[in-house]
C-alpha positions in Angstrom: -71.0 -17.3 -2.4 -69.1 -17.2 -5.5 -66.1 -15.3 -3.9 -65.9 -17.2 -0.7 -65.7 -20.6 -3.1 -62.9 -18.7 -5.3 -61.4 -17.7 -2.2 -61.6 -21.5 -0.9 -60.0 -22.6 -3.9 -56.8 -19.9 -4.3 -55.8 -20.9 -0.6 -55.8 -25.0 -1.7 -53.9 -23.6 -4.5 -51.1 -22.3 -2.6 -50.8 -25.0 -0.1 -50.3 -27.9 -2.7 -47.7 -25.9 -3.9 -45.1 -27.9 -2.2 -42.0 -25.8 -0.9 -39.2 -27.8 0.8 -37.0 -25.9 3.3 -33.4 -27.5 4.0 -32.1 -25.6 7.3 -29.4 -26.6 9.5 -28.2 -25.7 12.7 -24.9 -23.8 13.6 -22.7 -23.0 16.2 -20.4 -20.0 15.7 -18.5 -21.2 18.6 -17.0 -24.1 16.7 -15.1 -21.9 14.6 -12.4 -19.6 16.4 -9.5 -17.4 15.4 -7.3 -18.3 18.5 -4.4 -15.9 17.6 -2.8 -13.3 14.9 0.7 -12.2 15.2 3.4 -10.9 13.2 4.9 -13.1 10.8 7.2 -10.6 9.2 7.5 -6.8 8.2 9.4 -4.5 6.2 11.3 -1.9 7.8 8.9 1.7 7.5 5.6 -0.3 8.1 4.1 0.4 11.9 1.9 -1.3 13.9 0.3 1.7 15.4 -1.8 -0.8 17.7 -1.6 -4.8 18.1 -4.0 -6.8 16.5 -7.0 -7.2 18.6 -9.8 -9.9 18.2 -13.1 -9.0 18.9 -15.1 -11.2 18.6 -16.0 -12.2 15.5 -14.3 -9.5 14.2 -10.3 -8.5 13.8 -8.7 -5.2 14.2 -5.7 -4.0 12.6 -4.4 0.0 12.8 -1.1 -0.1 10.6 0.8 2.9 9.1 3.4 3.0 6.2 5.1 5.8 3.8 7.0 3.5 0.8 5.8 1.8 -2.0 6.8 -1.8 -1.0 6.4 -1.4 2.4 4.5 -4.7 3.3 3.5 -6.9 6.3 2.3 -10.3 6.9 0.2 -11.4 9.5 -0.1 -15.6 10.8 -3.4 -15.9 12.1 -4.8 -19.8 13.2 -8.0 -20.8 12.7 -9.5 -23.7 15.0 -12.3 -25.9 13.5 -14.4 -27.7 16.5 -17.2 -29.1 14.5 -17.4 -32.7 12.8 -17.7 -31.5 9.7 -14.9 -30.3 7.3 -14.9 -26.1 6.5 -14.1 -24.9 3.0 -12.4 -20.9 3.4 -14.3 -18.8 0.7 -11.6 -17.3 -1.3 -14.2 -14.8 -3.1 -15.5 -13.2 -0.1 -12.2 -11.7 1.0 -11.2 -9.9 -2.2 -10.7 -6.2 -1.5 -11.1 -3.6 -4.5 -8.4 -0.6 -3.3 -6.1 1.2 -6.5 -3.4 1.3 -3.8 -3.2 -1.3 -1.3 -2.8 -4.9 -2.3 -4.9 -7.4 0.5 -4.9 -11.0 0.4 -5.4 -14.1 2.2 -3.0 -17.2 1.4 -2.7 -20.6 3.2 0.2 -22.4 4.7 -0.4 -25.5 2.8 -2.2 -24.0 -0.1 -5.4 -25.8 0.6 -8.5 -23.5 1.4 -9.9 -26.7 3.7 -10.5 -26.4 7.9 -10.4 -29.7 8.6 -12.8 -31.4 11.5 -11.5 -30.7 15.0 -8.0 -29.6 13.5 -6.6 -25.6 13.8 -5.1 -24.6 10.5 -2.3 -21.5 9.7 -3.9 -18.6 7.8 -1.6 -15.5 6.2 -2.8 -12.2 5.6 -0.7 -10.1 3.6 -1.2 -5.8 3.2 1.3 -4.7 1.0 1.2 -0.9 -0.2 1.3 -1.5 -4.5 0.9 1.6 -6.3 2.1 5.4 -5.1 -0.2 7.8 -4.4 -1.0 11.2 -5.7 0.6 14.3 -3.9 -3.0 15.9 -4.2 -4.6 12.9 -2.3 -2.6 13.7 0.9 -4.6 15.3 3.6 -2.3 17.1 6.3 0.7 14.7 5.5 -1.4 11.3 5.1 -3.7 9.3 3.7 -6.1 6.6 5.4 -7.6 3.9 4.0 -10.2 1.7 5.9 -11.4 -1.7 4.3 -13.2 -4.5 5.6 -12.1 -8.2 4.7 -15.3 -10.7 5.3 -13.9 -14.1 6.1 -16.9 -17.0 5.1 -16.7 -20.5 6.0 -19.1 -23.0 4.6 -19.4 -26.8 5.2 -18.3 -28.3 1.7 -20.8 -30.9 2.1 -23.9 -28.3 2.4 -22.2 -26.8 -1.1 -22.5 -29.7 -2.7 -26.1 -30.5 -1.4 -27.3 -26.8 -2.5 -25.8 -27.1 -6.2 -28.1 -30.4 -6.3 -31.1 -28.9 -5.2 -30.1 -25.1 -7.2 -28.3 -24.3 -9.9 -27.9 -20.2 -10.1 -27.8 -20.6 -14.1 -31.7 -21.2 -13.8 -33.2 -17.9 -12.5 -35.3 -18.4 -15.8 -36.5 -21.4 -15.3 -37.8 -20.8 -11.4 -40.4 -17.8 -12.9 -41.1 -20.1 -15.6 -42.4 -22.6 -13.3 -44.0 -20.1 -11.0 -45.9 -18.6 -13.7 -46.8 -21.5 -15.7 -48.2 -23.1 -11.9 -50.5 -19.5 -11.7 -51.8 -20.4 -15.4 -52.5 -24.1 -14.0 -54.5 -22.1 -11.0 -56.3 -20.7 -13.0 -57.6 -23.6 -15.8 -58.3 -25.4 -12.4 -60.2 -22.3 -11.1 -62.5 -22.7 -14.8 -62.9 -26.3 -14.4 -64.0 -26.5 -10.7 -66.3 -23.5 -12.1 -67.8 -25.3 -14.9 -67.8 -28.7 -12.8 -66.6 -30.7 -15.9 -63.8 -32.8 -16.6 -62.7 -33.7 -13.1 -60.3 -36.4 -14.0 -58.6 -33.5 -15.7 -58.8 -31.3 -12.9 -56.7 -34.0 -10.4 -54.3 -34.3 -13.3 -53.1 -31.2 -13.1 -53.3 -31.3 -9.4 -51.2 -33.7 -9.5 -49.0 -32.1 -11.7 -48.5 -28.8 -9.5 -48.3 -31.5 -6.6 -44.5 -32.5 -8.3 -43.0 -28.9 -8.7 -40.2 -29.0 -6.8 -39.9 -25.3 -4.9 -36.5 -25.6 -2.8 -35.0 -23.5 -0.1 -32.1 -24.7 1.5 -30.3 -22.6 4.0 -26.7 -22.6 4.1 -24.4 -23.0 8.0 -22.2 -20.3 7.4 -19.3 -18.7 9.7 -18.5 -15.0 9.3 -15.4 -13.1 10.1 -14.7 -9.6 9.3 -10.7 -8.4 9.4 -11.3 -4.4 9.7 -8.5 -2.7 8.4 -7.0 0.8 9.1 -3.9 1.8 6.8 -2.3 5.3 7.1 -0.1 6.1 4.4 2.2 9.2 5.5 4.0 11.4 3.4 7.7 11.7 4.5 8.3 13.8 1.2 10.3 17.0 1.6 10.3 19.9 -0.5 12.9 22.7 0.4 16.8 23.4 1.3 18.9 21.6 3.3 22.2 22.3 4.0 25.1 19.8 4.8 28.8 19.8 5.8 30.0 16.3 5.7 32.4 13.9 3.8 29.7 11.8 2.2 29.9 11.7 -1.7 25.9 12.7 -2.6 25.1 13.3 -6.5 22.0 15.5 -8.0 19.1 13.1 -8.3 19.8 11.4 -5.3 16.6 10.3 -2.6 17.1 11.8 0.6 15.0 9.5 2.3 16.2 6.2 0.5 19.6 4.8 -0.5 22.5 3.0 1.3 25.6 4.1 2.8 29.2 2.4 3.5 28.6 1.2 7.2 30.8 2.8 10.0 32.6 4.8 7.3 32.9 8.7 8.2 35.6 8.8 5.9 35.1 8.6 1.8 31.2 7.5 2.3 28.7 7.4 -0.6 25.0 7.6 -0.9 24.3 4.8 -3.5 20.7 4.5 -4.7 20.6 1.0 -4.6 22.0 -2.0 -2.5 23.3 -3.6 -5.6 25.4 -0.6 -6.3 26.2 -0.3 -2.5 27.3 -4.0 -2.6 30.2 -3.6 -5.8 31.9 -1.1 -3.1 31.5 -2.2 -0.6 30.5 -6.2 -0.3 27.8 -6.7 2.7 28.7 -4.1 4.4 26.1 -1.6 3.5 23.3 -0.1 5.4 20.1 1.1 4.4 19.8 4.8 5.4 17.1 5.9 8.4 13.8 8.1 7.6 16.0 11.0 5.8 19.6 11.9 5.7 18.6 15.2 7.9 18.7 12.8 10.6 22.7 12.0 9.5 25.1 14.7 11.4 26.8 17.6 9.4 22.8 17.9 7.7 20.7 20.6 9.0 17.8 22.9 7.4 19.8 26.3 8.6 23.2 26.8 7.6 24.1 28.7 10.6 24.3 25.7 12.7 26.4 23.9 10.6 29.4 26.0 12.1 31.5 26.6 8.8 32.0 29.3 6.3 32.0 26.7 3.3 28.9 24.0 2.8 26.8 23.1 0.4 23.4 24.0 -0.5 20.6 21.1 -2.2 17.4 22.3 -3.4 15.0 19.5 -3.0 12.2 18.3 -4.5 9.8 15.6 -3.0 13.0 14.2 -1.5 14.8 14.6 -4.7 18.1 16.6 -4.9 17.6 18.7 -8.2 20.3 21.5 -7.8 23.6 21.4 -5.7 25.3 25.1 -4.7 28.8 25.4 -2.9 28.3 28.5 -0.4 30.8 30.6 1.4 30.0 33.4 3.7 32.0 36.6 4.1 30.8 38.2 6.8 27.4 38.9 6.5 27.5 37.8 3.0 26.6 34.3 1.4 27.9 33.8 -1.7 26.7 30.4 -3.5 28.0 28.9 -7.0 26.0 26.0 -8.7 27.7 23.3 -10.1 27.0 20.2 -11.5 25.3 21.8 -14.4 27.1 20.8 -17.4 28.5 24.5 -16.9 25.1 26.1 -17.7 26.1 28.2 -14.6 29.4 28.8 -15.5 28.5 33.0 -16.9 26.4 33.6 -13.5 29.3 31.5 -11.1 32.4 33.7 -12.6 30.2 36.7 -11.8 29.8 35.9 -8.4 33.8 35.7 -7.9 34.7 38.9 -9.6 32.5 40.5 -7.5 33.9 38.4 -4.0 37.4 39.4 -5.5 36.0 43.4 -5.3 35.1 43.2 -2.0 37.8 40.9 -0.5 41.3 42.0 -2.1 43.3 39.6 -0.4 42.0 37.3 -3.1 43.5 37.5 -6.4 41.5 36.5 -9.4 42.4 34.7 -12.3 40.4 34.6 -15.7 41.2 31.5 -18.0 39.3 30.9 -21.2 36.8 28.3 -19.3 37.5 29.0 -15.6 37.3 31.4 -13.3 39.3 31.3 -9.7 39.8 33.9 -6.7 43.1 32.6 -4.7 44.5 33.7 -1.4 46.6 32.7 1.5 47.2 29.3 3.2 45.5 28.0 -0.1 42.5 29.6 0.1 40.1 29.4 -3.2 37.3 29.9 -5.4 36.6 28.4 -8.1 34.3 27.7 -11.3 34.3 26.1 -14.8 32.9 25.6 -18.2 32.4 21.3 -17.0 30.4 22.6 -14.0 33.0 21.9 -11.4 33.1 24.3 -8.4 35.1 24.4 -5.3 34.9 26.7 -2.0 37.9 26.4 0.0 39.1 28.3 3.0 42.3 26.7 3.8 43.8 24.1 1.8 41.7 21.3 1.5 39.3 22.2 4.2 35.7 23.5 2.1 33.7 22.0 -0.3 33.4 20.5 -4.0 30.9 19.9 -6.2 32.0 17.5 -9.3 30.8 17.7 -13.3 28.9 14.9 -12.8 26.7 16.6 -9.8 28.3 14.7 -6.9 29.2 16.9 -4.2 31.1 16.3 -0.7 32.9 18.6 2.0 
């Protein structure tokens, strides 16, 4: 009898505990994302699909290969209810070492008004480079998930009256001091003594306030696909061309003279582009092996004098002047400060032995083999070589590393 009167009493216990439950209603129709387009892009960024909306849910599939390759996305944002939305700018932040995503708004406020469509931008902009080792089979893919919340401002307010997230402390304090109340309730109905007491603290437990109030919230998740591809190139290319190139040049980046065959120059910059040439400079395409008189085999270059680059990750780090005799390739660095100079004046006493019809000539700091119809080989202590087969017609590679046919 005992335990069904103890059970009696634990079950009045719990139901004077008074929770109140605020919940409201919510239509995820009211809130739609009626269109994303491009806003604006930068020239290596792809959209390898459109954006698609699905849903509550957005779909982007992008690639890009530069650091500062960027794109920005207009996306609008309809609001049928009658109540003003507030955009939750902490529920979009995005954690990546690489790829820089945010959300900003057209008019800087983070409001959907009632029954109005506002202009949302999404920005992906690739930051910070990444590691050669962190390629896989020429790329790297990156997939995040941006979630979109929209909350009614008013409900905010309403749940910071009723909670307040500082007081985690205080919400086990009051469940456990309402079990010790339980329980000196439990001794006194026991003991049937001191009932006045006993509806005190009833009604004491009677005034806890136990809150839950349920927040209207509209979710939208941007799922993003970003491949990162490595143009980078690491090998030999040769050229024939009239374009001025120094060592340390980018073969995939730079500026060139437009419409200018004649006397062109890769510049590393636009600024230095512009102090030539004004505004009329363009930037150059993928890499300059798509530029004519480039090629990775010499043999289709259709000369007997060229140049050679050794590249590394796009970056020109030596610069040669070949010339074939015969079945022979004969190639002089230059460029060099003239730390070549010992091994290029070796290579043209031993042309001049196999070639008589050029006669060589030994200075103090140069060394040249000359022929007929101006024909000539040369190399010096400054790191200046030249290849020329008739006068004028070959290749030269400058002390400072530029080089041009």
């Amino acid at each position: 009898m005992n335990k069904i009167r103890s059970l009696i009493f634990i079950i009045i216990c719990i139901i004077l505990l008074p929770f109140t439950v605020y919940a409201k209603e919510c239509d995820l129709k009211d809130i739609m994302i009626t269109s994303i387009d491009l806003e604006e892009k930068t020239d290596n960024v792809v959209e390898k699909e459109s954006p698609k909306i699905d849903g509550e849910n957005i779909i982007l599939n992008l690639s890009m290969s530069e650091v500062g390759d960027k794109i920005k996305y207009k996306a609008v944002i309809h609001n049928a209810s009658n109540e003003d939305l507030e955009l939750d700018k902490n529920s979009f932040t995005i954690n990546s070492n690489y790829i820089d995503y945010n959300i900003s708004f057209e008019d800087n406020s983070n409001i959907v008004k009632s029954n109005l469509s506002k202009v949302v931008y999404l920005n992906i902009e690739y930051k910070k480079e990444i590691e050669i080792d962190k390629f896989s089979s020429g790329s790297y893919v990156e997939n995040q998930i941006m979630v979109v919340n929209l909350v009614n401002k008013n409900d905010i307010n309403e749940l910071e009256k009723l909670t307040n997230p500082k007081t985690g402390f205080k919400k086990y304090f009051i469940f456990v001091l309402f079990l010790i109340f339980c329980e000196l309730l439990y001794l006194i109905y026991k003991k049937r003594k001191n009932i006045l007491l006993l509806f005190l603290i009833i009604g004491i437990i009677s005034s806890i306030p136990f809150s839950i109030y349920a927040l209207c919230k509209y979710n939208y998740k941007i799922s993003v696909k970003v491949e990162i591809t490595n143009n980078s190139f690491t090998g030999t290319i040769y050229r024939y061309n009239k374009i001025l190139i120094k060592n340390g040049s980018n073969i995939s980046k730079g500026y060139l003279i437009k419409n200018s065959p004649y006397n062109n120059e890769l510049f590393n910059t636009l600024e230095e582009c512009r102090l030539k040439a004004n505004d009329n400079c363009e930037k150059i395409n993928n890499s300059l092996l798509e530029y004519e008189g480039f090629s990775l085999d010499s043999s289709s270059l259709n000369s007997k004098r060229y140049l050679r680059h050794d590249v590394e990750n796009n970056i020109i780090k030596k610069t040669y002047v070949c010339f074939k005799d015969g079945d022979d390739e004969y190639c002089l660095e230059g460029g060099d400060n003239g730390i070549s100079y010992s091994n290029n004046a070796q290579i043209i006493r031993d042309f001049n032995r196999r070639n008589s019809s050029c006669y060589l000539n030994n200075g103090n700091d140069y060394t040249n083999c000359s022929g007929s119809y101006g024909m000539e080989i040369s190399a010096d202590m400054n790191g200046n070589v030249s290849s020329y087969y008739v006068y004028g017609i070959g290749c030269k590679i400058n002390s400072d590393g530029s080089s041009f046919c």
